[in-house]
C-alpha positions as CSV (number, residue, x, y, z in Angstrom):
1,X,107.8,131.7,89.9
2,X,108.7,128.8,88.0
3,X,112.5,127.9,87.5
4,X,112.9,126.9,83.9
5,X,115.9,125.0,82.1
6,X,117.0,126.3,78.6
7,X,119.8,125.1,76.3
8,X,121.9,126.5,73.1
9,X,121.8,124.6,70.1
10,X,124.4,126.1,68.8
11,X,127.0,126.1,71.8
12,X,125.2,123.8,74.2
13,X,125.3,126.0,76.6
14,X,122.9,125.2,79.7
15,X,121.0,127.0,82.2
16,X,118.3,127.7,83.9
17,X,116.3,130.6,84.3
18,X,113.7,131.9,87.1
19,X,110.6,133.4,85.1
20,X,106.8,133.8,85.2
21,X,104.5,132.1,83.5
22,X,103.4,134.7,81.3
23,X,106.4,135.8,80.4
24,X,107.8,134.9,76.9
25,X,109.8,131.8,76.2
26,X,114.2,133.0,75.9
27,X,115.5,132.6,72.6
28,X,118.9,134.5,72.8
29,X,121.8,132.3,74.1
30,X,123.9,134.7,76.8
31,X,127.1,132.9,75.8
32,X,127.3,132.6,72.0
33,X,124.3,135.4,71.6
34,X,122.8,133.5,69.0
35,X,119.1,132.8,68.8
36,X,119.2,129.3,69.5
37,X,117.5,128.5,73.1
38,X,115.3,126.1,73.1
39,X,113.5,125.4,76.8
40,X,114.3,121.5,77.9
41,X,111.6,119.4,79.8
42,X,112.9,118.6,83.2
43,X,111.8,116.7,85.9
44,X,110.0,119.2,88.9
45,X,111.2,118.9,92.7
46,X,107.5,119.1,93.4
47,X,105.4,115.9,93.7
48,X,101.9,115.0,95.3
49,X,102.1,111.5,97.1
50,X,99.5,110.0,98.8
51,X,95.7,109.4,99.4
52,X,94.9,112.8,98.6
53,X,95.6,116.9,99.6
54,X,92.7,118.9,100.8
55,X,92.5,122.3,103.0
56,X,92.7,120.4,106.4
57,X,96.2,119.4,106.0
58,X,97.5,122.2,106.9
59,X,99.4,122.5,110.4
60,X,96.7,122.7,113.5
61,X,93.8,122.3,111.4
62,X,93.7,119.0,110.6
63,X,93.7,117.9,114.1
64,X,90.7,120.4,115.3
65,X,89.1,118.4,111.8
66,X,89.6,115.2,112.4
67,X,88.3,116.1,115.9
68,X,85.3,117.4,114.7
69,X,84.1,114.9,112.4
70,X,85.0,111.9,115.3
71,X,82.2,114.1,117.5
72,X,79.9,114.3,114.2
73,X,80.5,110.7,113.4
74,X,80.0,110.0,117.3
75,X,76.6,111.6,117.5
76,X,74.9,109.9,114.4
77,X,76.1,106.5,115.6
78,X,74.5,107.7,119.0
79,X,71.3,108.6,117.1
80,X,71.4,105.3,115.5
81,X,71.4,103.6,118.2
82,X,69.0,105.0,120.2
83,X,65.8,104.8,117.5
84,X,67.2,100.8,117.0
85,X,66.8,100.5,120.9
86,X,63.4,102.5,120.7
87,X,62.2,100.5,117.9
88,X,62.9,97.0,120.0
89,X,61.4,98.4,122.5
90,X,57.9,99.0,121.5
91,X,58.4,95.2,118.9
92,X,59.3,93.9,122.7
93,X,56.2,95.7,124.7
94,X,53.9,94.5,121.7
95,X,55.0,90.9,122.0
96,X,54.7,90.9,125.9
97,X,51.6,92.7,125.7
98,X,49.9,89.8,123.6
99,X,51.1,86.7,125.3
């Protein structure tokens, strides 16, 4: 649940209150009990830094991820290779097979 900061107009008092979402917005100050809250914009403890977030960041699965995609890479480069060295080949066995 989000942690929201409200503050009196009247008094000034401030506070801050856990609450859902969908719950409605406080408008009764618990000090002065007049109905003068207003909720202030604050700055969150939360923040996203980085290159990115995705699913595999998550402890033990990225490793087994990163792992996986190294052996994927690993095979097409593999692949590559092999059709370039089949390809010189027969370019080779033509040439030879002229002279």
């Amino acid at each position: 649940m989000p942690l929201y900061e409200y503050q009196c107009s009247n008094c000034g008092h401030q506070f801050e209150q856990l609450q859902k979402i969908t719950d409605n917005a406080l408008i009764m100050c618990p000090k002065c009990a007049h109905n003068t809250l207003h909720k202030l914009v604050s700055q969150t403890s939360f923040q996203l830094k980085g290159t990115g977030w995705y699913v595999t960041d998550f402890k033990g699965q990225k490793k087994e991820h990163v792992k996986q995609a190294t052996e994927v890479n690993d095979k097409k480069t593999d692949t590559k290779d092999m059709k370039t060295s089949k390809v010189t080949d027969k370019v080779t066995n033509k040439t030879e097979d002229k002279k």
